[in-house]
C-alpha positions as CSV (number, residue, x, y, z in Angstrom):
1,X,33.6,-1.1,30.0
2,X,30.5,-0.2,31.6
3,X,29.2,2.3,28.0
4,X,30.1,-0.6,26.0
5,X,27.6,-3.0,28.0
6,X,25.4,-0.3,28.4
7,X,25.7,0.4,24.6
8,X,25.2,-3.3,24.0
9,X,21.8,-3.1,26.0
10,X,20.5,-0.4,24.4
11,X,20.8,-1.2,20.5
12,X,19.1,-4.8,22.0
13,X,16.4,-2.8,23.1
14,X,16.2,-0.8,20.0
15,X,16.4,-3.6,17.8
16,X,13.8,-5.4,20.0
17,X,11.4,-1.9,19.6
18,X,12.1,-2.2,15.9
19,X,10.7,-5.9,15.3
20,X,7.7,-5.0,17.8
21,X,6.9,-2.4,15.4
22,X,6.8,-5.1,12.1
23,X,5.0,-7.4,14.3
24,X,1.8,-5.2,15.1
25,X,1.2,-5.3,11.9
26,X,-2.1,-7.0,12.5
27,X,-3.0,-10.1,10.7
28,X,-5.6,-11.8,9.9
29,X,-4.9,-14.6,12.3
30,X,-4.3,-11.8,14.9
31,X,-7.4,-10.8,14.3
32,X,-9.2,-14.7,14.5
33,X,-7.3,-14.8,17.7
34,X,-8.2,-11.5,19.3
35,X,-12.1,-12.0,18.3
36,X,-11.9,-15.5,19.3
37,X,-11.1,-14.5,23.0
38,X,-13.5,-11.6,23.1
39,X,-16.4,-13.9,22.1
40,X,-15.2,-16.9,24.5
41,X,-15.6,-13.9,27.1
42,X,-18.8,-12.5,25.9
43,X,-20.4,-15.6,26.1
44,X,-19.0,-16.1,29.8
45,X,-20.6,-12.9,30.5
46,X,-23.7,-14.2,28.8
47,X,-23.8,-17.2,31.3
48,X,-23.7,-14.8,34.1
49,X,-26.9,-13.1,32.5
50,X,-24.3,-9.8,32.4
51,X,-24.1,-8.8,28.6
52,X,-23.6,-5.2,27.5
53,X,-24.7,-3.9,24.3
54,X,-21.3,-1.9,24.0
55,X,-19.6,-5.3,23.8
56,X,-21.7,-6.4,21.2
57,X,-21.7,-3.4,19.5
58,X,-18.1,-3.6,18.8
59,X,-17.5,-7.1,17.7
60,X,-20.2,-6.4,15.1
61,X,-17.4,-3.2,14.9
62,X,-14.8,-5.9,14.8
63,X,-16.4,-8.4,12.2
64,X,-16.8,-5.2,9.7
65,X,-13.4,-4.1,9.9
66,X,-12.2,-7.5,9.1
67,X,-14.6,-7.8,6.1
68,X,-13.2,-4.5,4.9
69,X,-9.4,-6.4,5.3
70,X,-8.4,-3.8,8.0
71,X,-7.3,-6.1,10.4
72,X,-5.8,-3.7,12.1
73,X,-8.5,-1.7,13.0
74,X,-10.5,-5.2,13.2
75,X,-7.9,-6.6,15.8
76,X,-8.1,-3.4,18.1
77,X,-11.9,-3.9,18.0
78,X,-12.0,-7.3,19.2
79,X,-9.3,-6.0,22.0
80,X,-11.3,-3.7,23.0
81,X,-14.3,-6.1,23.1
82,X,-12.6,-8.6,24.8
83,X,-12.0,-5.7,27.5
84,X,-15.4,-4.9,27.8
85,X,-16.8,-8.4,28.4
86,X,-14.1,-8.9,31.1
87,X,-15.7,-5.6,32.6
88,X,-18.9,-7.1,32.6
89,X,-17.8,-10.4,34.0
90,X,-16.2,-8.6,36.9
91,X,-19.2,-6.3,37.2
92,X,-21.7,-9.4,37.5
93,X,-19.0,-11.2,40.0
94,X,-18.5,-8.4,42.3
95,X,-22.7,-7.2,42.6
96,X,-23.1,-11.0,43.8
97,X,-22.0,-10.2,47.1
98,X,-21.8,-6.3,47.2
99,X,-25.5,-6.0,47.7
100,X,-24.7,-7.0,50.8
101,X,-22.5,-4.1,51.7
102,X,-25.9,-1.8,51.0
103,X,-28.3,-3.6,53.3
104,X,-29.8,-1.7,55.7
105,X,-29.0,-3.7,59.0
């Protein structure tokens, strides 16, 4: 009884694993999404006076792939953007107070 549960569970898993695999399939509306996020939190990071280049690098990065119609490659970009702005966000949220830490008392 328990191999045919455990059977059960695992061809769920693999049919799960199959159909993540035709959704990453990036679409355009992926991509729309993905840049849309990494721009809301480059712009946070702009209010915090805490942009890096990098991030704007790659959603110029981003924008081209998705010009080109990879949207894979367009969707990743804005990912990684969106990664890098959050970086910077934590970056300018943390050196508010650790300057503190390197006083000289």
């Amino acid at each position: 009884m328990r191999i045919k549960k455990l059977t059960s569970v695992l061809s769920l898993v693999l049919l799960a694993a199959g159909a993540t695999c035709v959704i990453a399939a990036g679409s355009e509306d992926d991509f729309k999404a993905a840049y849309a996020a990494a721009d809301a939190a480059n712009k946070e990071a702009g209010k915090l006076r805490n942009q890096w280049t990098t991030t704007a690098a790659t959603l110029a990065a981003a924008k081209k792939s998705a010009d080109a119609g990879d949207f894979d490659k367009a969707t990743a970009s804005a990912k990684e953007a969106e990664a890098l702005a959050k970086a910077s966000i934590f970056q300018a949220t943390s050196e508010k107070t650790r300057w503190k830490d390197l006083e000289i008392r």
